[in-house]
N, C-alpha and C positions, 0 to 999 in steps of 0.2 A: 678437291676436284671429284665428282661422280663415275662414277662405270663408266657413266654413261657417253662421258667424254670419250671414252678410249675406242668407242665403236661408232659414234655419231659425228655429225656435222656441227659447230657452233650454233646458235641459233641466230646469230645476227639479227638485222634490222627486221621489222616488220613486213616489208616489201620482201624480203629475202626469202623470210619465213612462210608467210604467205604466198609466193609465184614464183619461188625460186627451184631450182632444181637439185637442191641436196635436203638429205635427211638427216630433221634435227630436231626430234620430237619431243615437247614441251611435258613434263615429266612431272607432275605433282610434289608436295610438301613432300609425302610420304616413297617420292622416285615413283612412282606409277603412271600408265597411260591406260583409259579406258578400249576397252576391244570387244568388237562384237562380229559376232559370228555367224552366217548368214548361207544357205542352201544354195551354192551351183545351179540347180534344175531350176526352182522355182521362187527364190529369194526368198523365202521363209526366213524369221529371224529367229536364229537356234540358241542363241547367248549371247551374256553381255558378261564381260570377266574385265581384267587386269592384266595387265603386261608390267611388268619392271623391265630395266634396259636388256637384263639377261636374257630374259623369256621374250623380247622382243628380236633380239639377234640371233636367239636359236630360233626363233619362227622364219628368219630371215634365209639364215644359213642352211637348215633342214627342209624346209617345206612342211611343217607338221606342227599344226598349233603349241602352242608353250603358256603357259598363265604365271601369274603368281597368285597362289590364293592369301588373303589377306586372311581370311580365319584360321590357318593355318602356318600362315607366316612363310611358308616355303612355295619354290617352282616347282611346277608340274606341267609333264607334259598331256595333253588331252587325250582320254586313253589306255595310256600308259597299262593301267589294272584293267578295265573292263574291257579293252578290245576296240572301243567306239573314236578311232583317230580320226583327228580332223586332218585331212590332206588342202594343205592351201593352195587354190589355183589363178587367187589373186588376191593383193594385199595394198588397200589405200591406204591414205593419210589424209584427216579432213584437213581446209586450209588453214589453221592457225598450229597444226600439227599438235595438238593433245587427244586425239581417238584415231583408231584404226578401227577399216571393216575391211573384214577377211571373207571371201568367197571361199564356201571350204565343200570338198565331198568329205561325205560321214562315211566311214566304216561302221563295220558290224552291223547292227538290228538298223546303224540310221538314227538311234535317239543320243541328243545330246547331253541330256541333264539328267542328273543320276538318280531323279525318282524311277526312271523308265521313261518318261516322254521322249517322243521325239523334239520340243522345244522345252527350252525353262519359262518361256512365254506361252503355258500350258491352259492358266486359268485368264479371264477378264475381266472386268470389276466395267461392275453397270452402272452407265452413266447416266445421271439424272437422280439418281438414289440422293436422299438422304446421307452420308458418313456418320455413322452409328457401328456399335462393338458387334450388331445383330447384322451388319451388312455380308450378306454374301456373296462369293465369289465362284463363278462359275466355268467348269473346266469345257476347252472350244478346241480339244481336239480328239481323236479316234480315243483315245487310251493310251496306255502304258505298251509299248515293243517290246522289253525286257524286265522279269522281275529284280528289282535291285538285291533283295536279300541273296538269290542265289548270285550275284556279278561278285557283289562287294562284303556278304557275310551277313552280321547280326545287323538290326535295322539301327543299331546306335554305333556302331563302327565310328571311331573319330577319323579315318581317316579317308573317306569318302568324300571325294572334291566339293567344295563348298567353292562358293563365286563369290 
């Protein structure tokens, strides 16, 4: 039996799962749900991370995003080291319940992704290109808020939240 039993709803029927009114979120091989993270003011999309059922019940029970990073194998809360909390002021569940999006305000500078952007959806990738190793990708927002070597140390720090 998972965690995740111990803080969720069954999943039941399809009909259930889909328009029913309990939460019973469809949790990958590896116990994960996709989560993406999204701007209060202006619905900017700040991130896409991970939740396990922990990081999904402390987002619940706290109000203050939670992840699990898969490259580092542990939860974390968003923040936590640099300052930049996600405060959640609303929290879906799409209908087959395997993603949440979180309406979140930023703390700190505002940026969510630990190069210093305000989004991890920093750069875009031109459409119509060729796919080629020569393809570039080009950055569509103001800059960096924050330098990260001063937030989080040397630039190869292993333990600098990775998504």
């Amino acid at each position: 039996m998972s965690e995740a039993a111990n803080w969720f709803a069954a999943a039941g029927d399809k009909a259930a799962v889909e328009e029913g009114d309990r939460l019973s979120p469809k949790f990958d091989a590896d116990g994960l749900i996709t989560a993406v993270a999204v701007d209060v003011r202006d619905g900017a999309v700040l991130m896409l991370a991970h939740m396990n059922a922990q990081a999904l019940a402390l987002t619940i029970a706290s109000g203050f995003a939670h992840y699990y990073s898969r490259s580092r194998r542990k939860l974390w809360k968003k923040g936590e080291e640099s300052g930049h909390l996600q405060k959640v002021v609303e929290l879906r569940i799409d209908c087959d319940q395997d993603a949440v999006l979180m309406r979140v305000e930023m703390a700190g500078s505002g940026a969510a992704c630990h190069t210093g952007h305000r989004s991890c959806f920093f750069r875009s990738i031109p459409l119509g290109a060729t796919p080629t190793p020569e393809l570039r990708l080009v950055v569509n927002d103001g800059g960096k808020l924050f330098d990260p070597q001063k937030v989080y140390g040397t630039p190869d720090k292993t333990d600098v939240p990775r998504f």
